[in-house]
VMD Tcl script that draws the C-alpha trace (Angstrom):
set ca {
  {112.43 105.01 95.10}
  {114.48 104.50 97.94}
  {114.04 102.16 100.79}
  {113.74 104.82 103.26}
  {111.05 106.44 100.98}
  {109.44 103.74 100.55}
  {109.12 102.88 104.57}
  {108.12 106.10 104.80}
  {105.08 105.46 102.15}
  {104.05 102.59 104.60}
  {103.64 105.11 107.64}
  {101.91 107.19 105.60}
  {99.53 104.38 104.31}
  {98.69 103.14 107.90}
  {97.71 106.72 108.62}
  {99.70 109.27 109.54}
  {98.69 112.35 108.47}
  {101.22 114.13 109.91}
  {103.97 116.79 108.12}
  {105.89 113.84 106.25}
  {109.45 116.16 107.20}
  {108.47 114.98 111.02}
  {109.41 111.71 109.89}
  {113.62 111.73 110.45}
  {115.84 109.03 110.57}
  {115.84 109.20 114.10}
  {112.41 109.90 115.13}
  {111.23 107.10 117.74}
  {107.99 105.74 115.77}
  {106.46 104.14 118.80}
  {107.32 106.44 121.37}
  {106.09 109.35 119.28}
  {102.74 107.83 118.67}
  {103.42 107.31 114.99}
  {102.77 103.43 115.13}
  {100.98 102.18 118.36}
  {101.37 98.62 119.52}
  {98.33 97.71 117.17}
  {99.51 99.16 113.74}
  {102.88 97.46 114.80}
  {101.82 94.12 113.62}
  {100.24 95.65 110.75}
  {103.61 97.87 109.69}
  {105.27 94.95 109.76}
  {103.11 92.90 107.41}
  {102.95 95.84 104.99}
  {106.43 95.70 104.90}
  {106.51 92.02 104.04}
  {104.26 92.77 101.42}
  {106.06 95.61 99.91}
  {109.75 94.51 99.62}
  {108.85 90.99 99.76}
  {110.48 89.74 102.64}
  {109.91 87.76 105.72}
  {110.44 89.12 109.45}
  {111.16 86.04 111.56}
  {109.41 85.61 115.57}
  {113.05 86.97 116.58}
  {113.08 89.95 115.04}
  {109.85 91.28 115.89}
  {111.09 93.33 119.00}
  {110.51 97.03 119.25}
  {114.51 97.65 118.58}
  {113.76 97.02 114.88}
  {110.93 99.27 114.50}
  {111.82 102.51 116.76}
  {113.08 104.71 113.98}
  {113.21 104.47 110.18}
  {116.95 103.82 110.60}
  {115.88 100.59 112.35}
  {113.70 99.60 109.65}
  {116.04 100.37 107.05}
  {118.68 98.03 108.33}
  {116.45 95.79 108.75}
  {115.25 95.57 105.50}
  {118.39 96.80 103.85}
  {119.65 93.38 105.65}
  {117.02 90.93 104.50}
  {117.11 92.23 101.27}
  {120.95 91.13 101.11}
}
mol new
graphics top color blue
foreach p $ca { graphics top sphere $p radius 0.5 }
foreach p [lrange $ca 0 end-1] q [lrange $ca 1 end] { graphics top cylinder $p $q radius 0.2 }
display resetview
């Protein structure tokens, strides 16, 4: 499974119930009322959980979380 796929699994799992095809690349999460401010903290510890890294204090800013594209970088830069 893909990283994007799987990101997109998280969303899903915090409870979006949503058509999954809303959820592009580009789609502003927060803004769109996908993840509020209090799933935020919760997205991000799923997604420690699932790919088994660590987000540091610094990168917890709403830049890295916007879109799926955000995340992926992210992640796709943690993971090395």
């Amino acid at each position: 499974m893909e990283i994007r796929d799987r990101i997109i699994a998280v969303v899903v799992d915090l409870g979006w119930d949503g058509d999954v095809a809303a959820l592009t690349d580009d789609l502003d999460l927060i803004e769109s009322g996908v993840i509020d401010s209090l799933r935020l903290i919760t997205f991000v510890n799923l997604l420690e959980e699932r790919f088994g890294v660590t987000v540091d204090d610094r990168e917890l800013h709403a830049e890295n979380f916007e879109t799926i594209r955000a995340v992926q970088e992210l992640l796709v830069a943690k993971l090395g």
